[in-house]
C-alpha positions in Angstrom: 33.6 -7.4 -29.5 31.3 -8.6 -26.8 28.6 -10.0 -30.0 31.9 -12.0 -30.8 32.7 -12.8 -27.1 29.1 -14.6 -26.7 28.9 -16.2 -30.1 32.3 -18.3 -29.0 30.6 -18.8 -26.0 27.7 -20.2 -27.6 29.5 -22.5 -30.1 31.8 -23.7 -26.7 28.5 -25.1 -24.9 27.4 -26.6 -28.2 30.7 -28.3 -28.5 30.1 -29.6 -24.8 26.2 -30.5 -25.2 25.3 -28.4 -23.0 21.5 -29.3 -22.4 19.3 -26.1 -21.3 19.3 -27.9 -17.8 22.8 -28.3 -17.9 22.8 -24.8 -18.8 20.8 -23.7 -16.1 21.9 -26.0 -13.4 25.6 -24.2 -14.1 24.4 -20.4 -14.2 22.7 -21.1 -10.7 26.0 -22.9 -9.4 27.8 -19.7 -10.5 25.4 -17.6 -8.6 25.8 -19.9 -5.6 29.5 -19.7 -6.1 29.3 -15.8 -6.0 31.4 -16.2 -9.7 30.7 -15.7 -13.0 29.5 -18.5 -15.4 32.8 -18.4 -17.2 34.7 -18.7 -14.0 32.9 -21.9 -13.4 33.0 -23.8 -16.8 36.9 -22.5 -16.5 37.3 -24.6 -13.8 35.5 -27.8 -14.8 37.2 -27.5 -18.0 40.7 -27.1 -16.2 40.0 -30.3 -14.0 38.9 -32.5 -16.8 42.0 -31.5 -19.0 44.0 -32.4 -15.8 42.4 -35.5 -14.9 42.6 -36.8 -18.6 46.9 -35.6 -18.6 46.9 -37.7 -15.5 45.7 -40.8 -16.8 47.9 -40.3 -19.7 50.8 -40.5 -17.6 49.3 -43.1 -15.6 49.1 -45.4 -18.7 52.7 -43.8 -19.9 54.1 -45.2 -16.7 52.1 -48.9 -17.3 54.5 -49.0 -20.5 57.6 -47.9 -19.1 57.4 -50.7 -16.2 56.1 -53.5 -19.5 59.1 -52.0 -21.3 61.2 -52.6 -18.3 60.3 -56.3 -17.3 60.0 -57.4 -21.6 64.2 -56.6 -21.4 64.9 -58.4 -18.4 62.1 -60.5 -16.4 65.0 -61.5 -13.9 64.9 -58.2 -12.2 63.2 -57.2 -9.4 61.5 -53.8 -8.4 60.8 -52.4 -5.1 57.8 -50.5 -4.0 59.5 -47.9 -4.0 61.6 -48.0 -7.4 58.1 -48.6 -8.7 56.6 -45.2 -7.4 59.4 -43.7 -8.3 59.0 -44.6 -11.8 55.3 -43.7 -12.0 56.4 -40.3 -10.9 
């Protein structure tokens, strides 16, 4: 299981280019870290997948408030009914 374990591994950091520097540069933050190499590609993948779901709602909310004016250009927003809306 472990053979299996690495070879997903392996294909994972191809997926993401890892370079060997890249490679190393990370295993040496881990051990910095006091953390395991998974722990810490974990993470960076978690806060890229995060920052890419906020920019989709980001550009969600840019529609919504296009949406909003093309129906009725007479209105007008507030500041605050225009955080509301982004969320």
């Amino acid at each position: 299981m472990a053979k299996v374990s690495k070879q997903i591994q392996q294909l994972f950091l191809r997926l993401l280019n890892f370079s060997p520097e890249l490679l190393a540069k990370t295993q040496k933050e881990a051990e910095l870290q006091n953390t395991s190499f998974d722990a810490v590609i974990r993470t960076a993948v978690e806060k890229y997948l995060k920052a890419q779901q906020e920019a989709e709602f980001g550009e969600c909310a840019r529609l919504r408030l296009r949406a909003h004016f093309a129906e009725d250009r007479n209105e007008c927003l507030t500041e605050d009914d225009i955080r509301i809306i982004g969320g």
